[in-house]
GUBATI-505251 format. One record per residue (C-alpha): x, y, z. Coordinates in Angstrom, 1 decimal. Example, Ala and Ser with C-alpha at 12.3 -4.5 7.8 and 13.67 -1.06 7.14 Angstrom:
<pts>
PT    east   north      up
PT    12.3    -4.5     7.8
PT    13.7    -1.1     7.1
</pts>
This chain:
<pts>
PT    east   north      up
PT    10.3    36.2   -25.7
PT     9.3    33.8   -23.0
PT     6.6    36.4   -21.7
PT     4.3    35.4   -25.1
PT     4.2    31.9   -23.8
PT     5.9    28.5   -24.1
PT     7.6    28.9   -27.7
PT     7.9    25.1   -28.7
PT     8.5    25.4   -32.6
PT     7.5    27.0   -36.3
PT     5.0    25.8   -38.6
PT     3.5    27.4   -41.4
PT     5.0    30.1   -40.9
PT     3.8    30.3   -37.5
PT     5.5    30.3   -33.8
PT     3.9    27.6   -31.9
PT     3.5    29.1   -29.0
PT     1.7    27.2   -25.4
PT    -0.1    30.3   -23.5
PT     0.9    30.2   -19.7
PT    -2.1    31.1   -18.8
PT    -3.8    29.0   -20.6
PT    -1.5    25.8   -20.0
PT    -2.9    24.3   -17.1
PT    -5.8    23.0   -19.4
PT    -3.3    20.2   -19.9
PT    -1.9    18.3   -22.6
PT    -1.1    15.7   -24.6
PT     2.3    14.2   -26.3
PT     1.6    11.4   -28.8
PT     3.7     9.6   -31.4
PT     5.1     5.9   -32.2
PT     8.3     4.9   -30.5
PT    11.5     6.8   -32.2
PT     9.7    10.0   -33.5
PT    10.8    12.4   -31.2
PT     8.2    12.6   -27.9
PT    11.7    12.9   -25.4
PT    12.7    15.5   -27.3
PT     9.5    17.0   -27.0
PT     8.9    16.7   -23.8
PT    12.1    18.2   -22.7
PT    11.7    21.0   -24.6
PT     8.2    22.1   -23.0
PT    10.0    21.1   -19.3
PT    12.9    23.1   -20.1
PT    10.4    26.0   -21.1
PT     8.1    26.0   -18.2
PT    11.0    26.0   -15.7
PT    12.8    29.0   -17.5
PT     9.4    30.4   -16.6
PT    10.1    29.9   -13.1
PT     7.3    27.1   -13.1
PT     8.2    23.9   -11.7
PT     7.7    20.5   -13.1
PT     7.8    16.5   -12.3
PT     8.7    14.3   -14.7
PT     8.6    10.7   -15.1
PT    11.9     9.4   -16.6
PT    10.8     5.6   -17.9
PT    14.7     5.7   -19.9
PT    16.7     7.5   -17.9
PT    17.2     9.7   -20.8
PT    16.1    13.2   -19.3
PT    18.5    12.8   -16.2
PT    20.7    14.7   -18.9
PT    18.4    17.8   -18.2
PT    20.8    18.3   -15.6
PT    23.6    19.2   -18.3
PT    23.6    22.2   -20.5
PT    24.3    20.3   -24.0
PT    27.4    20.9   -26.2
PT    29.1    21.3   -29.3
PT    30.4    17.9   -28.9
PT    27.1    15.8   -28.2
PT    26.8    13.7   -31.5
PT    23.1    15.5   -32.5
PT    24.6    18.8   -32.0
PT    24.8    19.8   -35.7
PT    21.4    18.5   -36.3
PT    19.8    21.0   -33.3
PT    21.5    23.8   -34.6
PT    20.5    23.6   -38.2
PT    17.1    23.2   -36.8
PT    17.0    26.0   -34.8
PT    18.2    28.1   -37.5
PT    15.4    26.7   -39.9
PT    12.6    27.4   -37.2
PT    14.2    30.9   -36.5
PT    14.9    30.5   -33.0
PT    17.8    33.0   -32.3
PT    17.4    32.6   -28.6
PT    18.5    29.1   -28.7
PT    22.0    28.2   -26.8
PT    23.0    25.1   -24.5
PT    22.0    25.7   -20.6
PT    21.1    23.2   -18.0
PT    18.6    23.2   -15.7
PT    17.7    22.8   -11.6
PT    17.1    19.4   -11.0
PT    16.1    17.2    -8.3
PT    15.6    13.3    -8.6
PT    13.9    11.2    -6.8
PT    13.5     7.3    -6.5
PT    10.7     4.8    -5.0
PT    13.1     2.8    -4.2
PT    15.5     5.4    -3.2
PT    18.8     4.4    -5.5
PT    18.8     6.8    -8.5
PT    17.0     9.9    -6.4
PT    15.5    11.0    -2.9
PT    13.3     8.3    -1.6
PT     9.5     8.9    -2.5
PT     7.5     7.7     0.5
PT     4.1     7.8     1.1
PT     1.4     6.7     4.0
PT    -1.2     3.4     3.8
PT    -3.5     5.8     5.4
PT    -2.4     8.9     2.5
PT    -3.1     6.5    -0.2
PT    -6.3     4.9     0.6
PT    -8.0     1.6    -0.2
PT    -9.4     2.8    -3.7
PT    -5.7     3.5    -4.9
PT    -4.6     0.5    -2.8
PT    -7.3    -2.1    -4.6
PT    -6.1    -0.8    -7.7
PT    -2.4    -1.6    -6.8
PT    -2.7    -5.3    -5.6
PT    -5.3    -5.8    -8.2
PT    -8.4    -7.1    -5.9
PT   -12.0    -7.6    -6.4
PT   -15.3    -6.0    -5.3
PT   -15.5    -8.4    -2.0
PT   -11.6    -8.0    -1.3
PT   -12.2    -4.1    -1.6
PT   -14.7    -3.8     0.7
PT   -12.8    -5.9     3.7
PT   -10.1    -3.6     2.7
PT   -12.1    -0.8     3.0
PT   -13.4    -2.2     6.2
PT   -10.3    -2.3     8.0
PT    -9.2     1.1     7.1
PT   -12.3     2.7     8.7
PT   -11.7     0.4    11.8
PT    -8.2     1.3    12.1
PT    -9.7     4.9    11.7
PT   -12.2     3.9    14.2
PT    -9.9     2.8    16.7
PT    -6.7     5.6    16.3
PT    -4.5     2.8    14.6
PT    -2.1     4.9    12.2
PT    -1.5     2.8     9.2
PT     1.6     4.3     8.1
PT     3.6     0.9     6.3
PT     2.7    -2.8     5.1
PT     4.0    -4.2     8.4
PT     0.8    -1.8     9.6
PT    -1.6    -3.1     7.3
PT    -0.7    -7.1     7.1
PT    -1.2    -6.5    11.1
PT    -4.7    -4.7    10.7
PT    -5.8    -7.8     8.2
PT    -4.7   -10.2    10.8
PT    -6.5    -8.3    13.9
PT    -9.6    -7.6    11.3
PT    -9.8   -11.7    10.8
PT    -9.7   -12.4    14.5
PT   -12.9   -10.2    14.5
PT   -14.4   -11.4    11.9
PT   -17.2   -12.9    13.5
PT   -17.4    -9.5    15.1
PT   -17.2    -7.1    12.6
PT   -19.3    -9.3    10.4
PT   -22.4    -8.6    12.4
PT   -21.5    -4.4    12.4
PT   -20.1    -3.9     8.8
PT   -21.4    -6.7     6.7
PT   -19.6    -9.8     5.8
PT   -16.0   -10.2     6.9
PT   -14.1   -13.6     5.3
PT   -11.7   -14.7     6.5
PT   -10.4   -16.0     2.8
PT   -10.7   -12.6     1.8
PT    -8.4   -11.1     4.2
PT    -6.4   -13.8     3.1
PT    -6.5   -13.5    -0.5
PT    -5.3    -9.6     0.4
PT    -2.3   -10.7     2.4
PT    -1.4   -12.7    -0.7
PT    -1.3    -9.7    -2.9
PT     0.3    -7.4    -0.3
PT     3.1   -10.1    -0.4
PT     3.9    -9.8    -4.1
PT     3.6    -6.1    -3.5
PT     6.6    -6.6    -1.5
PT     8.2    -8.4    -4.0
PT     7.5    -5.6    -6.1
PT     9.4    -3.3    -4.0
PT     6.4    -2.0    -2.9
PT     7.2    -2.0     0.6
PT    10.1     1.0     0.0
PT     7.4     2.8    -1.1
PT     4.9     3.5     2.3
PT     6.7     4.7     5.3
PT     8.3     7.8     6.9
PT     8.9    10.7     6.6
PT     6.6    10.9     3.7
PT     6.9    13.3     0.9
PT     6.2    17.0     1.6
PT     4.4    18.4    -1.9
PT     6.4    21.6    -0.8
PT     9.1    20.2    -2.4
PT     8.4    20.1    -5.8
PT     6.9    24.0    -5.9
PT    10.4    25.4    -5.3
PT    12.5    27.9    -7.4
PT    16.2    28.3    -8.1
PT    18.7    31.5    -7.7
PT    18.0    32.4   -10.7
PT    14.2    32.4   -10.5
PT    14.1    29.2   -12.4
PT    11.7    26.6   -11.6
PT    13.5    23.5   -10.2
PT    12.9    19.8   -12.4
PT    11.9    16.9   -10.6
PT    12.6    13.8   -12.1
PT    11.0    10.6   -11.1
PT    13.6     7.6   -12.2
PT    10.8     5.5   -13.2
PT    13.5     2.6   -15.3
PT    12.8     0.0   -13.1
PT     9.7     1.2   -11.6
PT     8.3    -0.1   -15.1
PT     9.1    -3.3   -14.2
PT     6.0    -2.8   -12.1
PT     3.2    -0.9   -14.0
PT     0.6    -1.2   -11.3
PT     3.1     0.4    -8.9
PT     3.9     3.1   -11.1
PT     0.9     4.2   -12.6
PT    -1.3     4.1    -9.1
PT     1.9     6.3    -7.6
PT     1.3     9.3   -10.1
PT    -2.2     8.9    -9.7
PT    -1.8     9.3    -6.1
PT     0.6    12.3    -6.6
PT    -2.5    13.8    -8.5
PT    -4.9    13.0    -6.4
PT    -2.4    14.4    -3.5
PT    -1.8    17.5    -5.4
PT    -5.7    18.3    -5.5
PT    -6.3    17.4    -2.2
PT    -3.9    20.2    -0.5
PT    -3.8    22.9    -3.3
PT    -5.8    25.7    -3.2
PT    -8.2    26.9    -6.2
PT    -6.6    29.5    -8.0
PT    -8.7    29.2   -11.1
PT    -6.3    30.1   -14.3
PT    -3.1    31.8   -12.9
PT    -1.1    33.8   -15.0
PT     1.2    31.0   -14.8
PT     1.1    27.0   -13.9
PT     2.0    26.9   -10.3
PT     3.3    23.3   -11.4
PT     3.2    21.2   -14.5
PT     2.9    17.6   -14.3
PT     4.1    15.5   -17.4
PT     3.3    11.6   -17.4
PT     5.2     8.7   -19.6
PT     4.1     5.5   -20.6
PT     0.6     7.4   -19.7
PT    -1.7     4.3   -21.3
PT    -0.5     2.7   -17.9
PT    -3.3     4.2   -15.9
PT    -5.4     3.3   -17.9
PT    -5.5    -0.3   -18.3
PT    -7.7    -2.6   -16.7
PT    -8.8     0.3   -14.7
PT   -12.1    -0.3   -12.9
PT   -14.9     1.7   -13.6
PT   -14.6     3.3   -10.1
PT   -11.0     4.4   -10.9
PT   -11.1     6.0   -14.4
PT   -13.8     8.3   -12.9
PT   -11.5     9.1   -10.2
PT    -8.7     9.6   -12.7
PT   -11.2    12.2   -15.0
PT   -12.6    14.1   -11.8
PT    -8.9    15.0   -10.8
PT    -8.0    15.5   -14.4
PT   -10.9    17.6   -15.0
PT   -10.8    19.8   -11.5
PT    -6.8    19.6   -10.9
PT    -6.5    22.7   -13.7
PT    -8.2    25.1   -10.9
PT    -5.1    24.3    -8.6
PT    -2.7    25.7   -10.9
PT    -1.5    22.2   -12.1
PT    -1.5    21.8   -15.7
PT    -0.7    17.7   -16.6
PT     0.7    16.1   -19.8
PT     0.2    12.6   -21.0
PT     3.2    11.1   -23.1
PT     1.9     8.0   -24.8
PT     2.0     6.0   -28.0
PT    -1.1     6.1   -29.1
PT    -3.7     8.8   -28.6
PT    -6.8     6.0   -28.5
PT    -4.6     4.7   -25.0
PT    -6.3     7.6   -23.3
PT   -10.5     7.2   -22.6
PT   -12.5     9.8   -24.5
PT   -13.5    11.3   -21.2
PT    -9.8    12.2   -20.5
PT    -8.9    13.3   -24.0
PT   -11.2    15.3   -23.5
PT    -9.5    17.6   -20.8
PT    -6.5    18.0   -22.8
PT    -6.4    21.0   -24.8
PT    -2.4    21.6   -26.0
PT    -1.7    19.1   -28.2
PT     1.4    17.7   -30.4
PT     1.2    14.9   -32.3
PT     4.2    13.0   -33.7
PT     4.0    10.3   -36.4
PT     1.7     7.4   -36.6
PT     1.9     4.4   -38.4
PT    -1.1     2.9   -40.3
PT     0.3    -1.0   -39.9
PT    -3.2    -2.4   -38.2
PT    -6.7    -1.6   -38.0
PT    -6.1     0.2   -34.7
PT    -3.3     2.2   -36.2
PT    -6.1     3.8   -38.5
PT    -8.4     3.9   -36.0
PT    -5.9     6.1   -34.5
PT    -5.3     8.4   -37.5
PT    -8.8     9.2   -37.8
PT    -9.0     9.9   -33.5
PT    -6.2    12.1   -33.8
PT    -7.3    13.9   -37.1
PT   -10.6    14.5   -35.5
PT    -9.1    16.3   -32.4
PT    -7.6    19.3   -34.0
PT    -8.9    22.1   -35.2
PT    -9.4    22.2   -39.1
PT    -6.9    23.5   -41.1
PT    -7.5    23.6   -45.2
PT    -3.8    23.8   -45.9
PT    -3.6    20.6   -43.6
PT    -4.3    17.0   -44.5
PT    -4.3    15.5   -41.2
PT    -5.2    12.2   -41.6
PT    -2.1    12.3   -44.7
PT     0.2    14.4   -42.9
PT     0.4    11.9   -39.8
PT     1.8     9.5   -41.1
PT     4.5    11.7   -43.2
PT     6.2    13.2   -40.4
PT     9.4    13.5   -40.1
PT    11.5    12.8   -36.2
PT    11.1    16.0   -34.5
PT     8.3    16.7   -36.3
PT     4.6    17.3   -35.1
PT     1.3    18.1   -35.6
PT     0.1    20.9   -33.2
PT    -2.4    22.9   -31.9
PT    -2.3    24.8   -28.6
PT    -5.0    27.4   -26.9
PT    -4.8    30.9   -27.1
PT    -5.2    33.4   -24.7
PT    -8.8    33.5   -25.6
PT    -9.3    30.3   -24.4
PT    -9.9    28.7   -28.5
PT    -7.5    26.3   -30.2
PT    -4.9    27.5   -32.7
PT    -5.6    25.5   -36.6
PT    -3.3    22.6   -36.7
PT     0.1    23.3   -38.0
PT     2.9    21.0   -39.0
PT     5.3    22.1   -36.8
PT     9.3    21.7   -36.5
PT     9.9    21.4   -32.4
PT    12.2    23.8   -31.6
PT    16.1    21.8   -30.1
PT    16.4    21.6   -26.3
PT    18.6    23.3   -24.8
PT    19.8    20.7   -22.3
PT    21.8    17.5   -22.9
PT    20.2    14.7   -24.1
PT    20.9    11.5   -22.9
PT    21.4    10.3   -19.2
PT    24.2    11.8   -16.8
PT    26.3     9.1   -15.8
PT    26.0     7.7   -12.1
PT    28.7     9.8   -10.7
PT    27.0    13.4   -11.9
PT    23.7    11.9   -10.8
PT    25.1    11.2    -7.4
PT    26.8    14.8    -7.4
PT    23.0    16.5    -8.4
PT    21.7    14.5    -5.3
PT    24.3    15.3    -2.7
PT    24.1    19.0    -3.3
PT    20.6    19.8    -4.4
PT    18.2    21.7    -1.7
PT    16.4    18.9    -0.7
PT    19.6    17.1     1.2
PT    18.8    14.2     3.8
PT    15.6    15.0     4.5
PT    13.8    11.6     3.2
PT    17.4     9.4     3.5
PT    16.4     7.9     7.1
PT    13.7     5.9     7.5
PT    11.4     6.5    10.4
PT     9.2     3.7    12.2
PT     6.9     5.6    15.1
PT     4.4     3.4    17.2
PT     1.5     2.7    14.9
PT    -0.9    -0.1    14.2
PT     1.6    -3.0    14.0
PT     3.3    -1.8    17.3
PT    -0.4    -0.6    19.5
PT    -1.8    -4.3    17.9
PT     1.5    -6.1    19.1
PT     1.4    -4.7    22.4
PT    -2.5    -5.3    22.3
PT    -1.7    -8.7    21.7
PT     1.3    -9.3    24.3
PT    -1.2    -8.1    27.0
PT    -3.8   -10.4    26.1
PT    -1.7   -13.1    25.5
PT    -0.3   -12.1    29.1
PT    -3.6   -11.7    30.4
PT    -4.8   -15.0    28.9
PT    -1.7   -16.7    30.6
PT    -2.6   -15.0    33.8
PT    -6.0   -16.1    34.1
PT    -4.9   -20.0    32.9
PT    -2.2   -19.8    35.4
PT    -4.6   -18.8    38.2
PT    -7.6   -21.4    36.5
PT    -4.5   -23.8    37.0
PT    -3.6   -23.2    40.4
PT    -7.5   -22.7    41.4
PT    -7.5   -26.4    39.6
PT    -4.3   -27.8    41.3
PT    -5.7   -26.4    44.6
PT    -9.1   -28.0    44.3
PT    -7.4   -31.0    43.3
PT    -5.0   -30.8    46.1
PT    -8.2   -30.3    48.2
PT    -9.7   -33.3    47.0
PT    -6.4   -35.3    47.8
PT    -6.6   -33.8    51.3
PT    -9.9   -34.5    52.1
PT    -9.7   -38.0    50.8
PT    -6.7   -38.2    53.0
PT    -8.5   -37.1    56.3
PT   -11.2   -39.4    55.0
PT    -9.1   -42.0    54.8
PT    -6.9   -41.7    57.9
PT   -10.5   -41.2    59.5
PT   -11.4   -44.3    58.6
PT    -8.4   -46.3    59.6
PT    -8.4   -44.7    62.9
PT   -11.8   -45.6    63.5
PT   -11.1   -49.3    62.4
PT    -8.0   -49.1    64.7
PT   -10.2   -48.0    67.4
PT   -12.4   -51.0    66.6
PT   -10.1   -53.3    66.8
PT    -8.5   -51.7    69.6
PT   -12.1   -52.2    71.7
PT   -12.1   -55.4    70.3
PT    -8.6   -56.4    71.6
PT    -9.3   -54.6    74.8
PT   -12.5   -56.6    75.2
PT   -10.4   -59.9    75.1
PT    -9.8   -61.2    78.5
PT    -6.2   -61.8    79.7
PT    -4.2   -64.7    79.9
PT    -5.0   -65.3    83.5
PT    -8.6   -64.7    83.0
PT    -8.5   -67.8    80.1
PT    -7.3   -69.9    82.9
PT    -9.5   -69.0    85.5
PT   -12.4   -68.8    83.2
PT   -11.3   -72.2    81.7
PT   -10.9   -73.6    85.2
PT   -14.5   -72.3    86.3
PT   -15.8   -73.6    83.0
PT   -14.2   -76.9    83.6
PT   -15.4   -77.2    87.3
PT   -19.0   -76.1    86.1
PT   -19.0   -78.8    83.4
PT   -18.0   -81.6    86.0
PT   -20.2   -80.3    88.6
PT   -22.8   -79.8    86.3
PT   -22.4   -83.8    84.8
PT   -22.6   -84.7    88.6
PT   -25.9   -83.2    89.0
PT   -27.4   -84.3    86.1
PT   -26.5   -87.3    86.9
PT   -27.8   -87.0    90.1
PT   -31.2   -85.7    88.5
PT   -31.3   -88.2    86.2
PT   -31.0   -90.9    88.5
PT   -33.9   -89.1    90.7
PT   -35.9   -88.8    87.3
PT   -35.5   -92.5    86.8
PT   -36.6   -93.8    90.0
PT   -39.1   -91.3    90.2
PT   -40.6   -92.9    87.0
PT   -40.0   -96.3    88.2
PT   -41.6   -95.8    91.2
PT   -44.9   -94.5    89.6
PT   -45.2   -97.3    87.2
PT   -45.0  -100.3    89.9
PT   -47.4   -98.5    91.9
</pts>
């Protein structure tokens, strides 16, 4: 009976039934905590792989891991699925398990998810380290100049580098790009740092996923279940809700369009789905409803599990066609508020009180209204959900570990690969400047040292120049001074001239005076 669609359970007399061709118009799965949105969940995963459709799942309890299991007699809910498959008339209904294949951010529970700086982008990135307008934009500028300049930016080693390169430049890239602060790139290193203390880091690097994984089939024509372990992802929100939107966003950037296939060629189902949503920029929720809205003509039909049917923006409700909605409570304002959003999404049915019957429901109960193959809704039905198949609850570690050891996916992602990139290319750039930079002071230094040394020189010369020219002085001088035998002599002659030179002026003066005598007795 699987070719008339995805049977998911009886009401009214009626088998609610998800056309697969019609089930990529996506979906929603709403309902407070404890009224059976697992259950449903894994039923309509179950359904679309026995299909031979694939799926991803986030698992925020671990509890779907058991999807792995065929369930038994013995599981403690085991009476309570069969009486309800006999109530909803579901004779096909008997325990099997299903092909699965987990996977892990941070690489413990599953295959390690890993994905490119470069892959996700500075939207999805501003989004996830939770910056502002200005802090965007220098993010955004050192992408394009890492683009500019062949940098790969493949990890957060990468980016932290680019930042730091992109502040050196600032002044530079200020005067090509707009402004570039320098507090800015700080304030981004700051949030890249509690993104690593996030375990954000295990997330970007290689070999990053290949989407080829997850559109894969089993033996038996069955369409293999990817789990996401997503338990302690939730202890980061941010991290987990901008990963699935950059798996969407992935997804309908390599798929082809295929319009409405007979078939999904991969269904997509999101827990915990108001965590896109909050506090999502204005830039970022249109991104979210363009790939929402234009994913379907890829093949990829998604789901949204959440709480509360208001947690999703109108313009995404909008997209999603198949819905089933569990109890609500009518404790608050907002609880009503709720009731009457829900009611007013499904199709009218007289013989159904909608606003009444949500909040009468029993577990495993739902309100539901799917499309037909014409493309119009079916009237809302309260509808039993038909039992899964599969166990419910989480496989202990040891069968996890045995489901990852021997699926097809193998080692593949287990070794991490670091290639040259940005961080290595800047490094290097930055050893041979630094080398460069030592060069040219070493040779300024020597150039100085010489000039210096010149200096000394020359003031050397100068200075021996000078002494020898004083030596030569006094050398003339010395030379100029008669001997010892020349004193005498000299001294001798001056002697004789003094005595002979007192005898004639006394000679003289004796003439003098008797000249004078004589003249004045004349």
């Amino acid at each position: 009976m699987a070719d008339e669609g995805l049977f998911i359970g009886t009401g009214g007399g009626t088998r609610q039934v998800i056309n697969f061709k019609r089930a990529n118009r996506h979906g929603l799965i709403a309902g407070a905590t404890g009224t059976g949105k697992t259950i449903t969940l894994q039923v309509m995963a179950e359904g679309f792989a026995r299909a031979g459709v694939p799926v991803f799942v986030s698992d925020v309890k671990g509890d779907l891991s058991g999807m792995a299991m065929a369930g038994s007699p013995q599981q403690k809910n085991h009476q309570i699925f069969a009486d309800r498959a006999a109530e909803i008339g579901d004779t096909d209904w008997v325990y099997a398990e299903n092909s699965v294949q987990f996977w892990d951010l941070f690489g413990e529970q599953g295959h390690p998810i890993r994905t490119t700086i470069s892959e996700m982008g500075p939207l999805l990135l501003s989004r996830l380290m939770d910056l502002n307008e200005v802090q965007e934009g220098v993010l955004t500028i050192a992408f394009h100049v890492a683009d500019q300049e062949g940098l790969l930016l493949l990890d957060l080693d990468d980016l932290q580098t680019m930042l730091l390169n992109v502040a050196e430049r600032a002044d530079e890239l200020t005067a090509t790009y707009g402004n570039v602060s320098k507090q800015s790139v700080g304030a981004i290193q700051r949030s890249l740092l509690q993104l690593r203390t996030q375990g954000g880091d295990a997330f970007f690097g290689e070999p990053a996923l290949d989407l080829d994984d997850f559109f894969v089939t089993d033996d038996k024509g069955r369409g293999v279940i990817n789990i996401l372990a997503a338990d302690k992802l939730m202890a980061s929100p941010k991290l987990y809700s901008t990963f699935l939107l950059w798996l969407l966003s992935e997804l309908f950037e390599l798929l082809p369009e295929v319009g409405d296939p007979d078939k999904p060629k991969l269904v997509f189902f999101f827990d915990e789905a108001h965590l896109l949503f909050n506090e999502s920029p204005k830039a970022l929720l249109e991104k979210i409803e363009q790939v929402v809205r234009l994913i379907r003509s890829k093949g990829v039909g998604v789901y949204f599990i959440t709480q509360n049917p208001i947690d999703i923006p109108e313009t995404v409700a909008g997209q999603l066609n198949n819905r089933v909605q569990h109890k609500l409570n009518a404790f608050t304002p907002r609880d009503e508020k709720a009731i009457r959003a829900a009611a007013d999404t499904f199709r009218a049915n007289p013989g159904v009180d909608v606003a009444t019957a949500i909040t009468e429901l029993k577990i495993g109960e739902a309100l539901v209204s799917v499309l037909q193959a014409d493309g119009s809704p079916t009237p809302v039905e309260r509808t039993l959900i038909k039992p899964p198949a599969s166990r419910t609850g989480p496989l202990t570690p040891e069968e996890r570990q045995i489901m990852i050891s021997t699926d097809a996916v193998g080692d593949k992602y287990d070794a991490l690969v670091d290639r040259e990139s940005a961080e290595e290319i800047l490094k290097a750039r930055g050893e041979q400047a630094h080398a460069a930079a030592a060069a040219s002071e070493a040779q300024e230094e020597a150039a100085k040292q010489q000039a210096i040394a010149d200096k000394e020189r020359a003031k050397a010369e100068a200075l021996a120049a000078k002494e020898a020219a004083r030596e030569a002085a006094r050398q003339a001088r010395e030379d100029a001074k008669p001997s010892f035998a020349e004193k005498a002599v000299n001294s001798a002659v001056r002697s004789a001239a003094t005595s002979v030179g007192r005898q004639i002026a006394g000679s003289l003066g004796k003439s003098l005076i008797r000249g004078l005598l004589g003249s004045l007795l004349k």
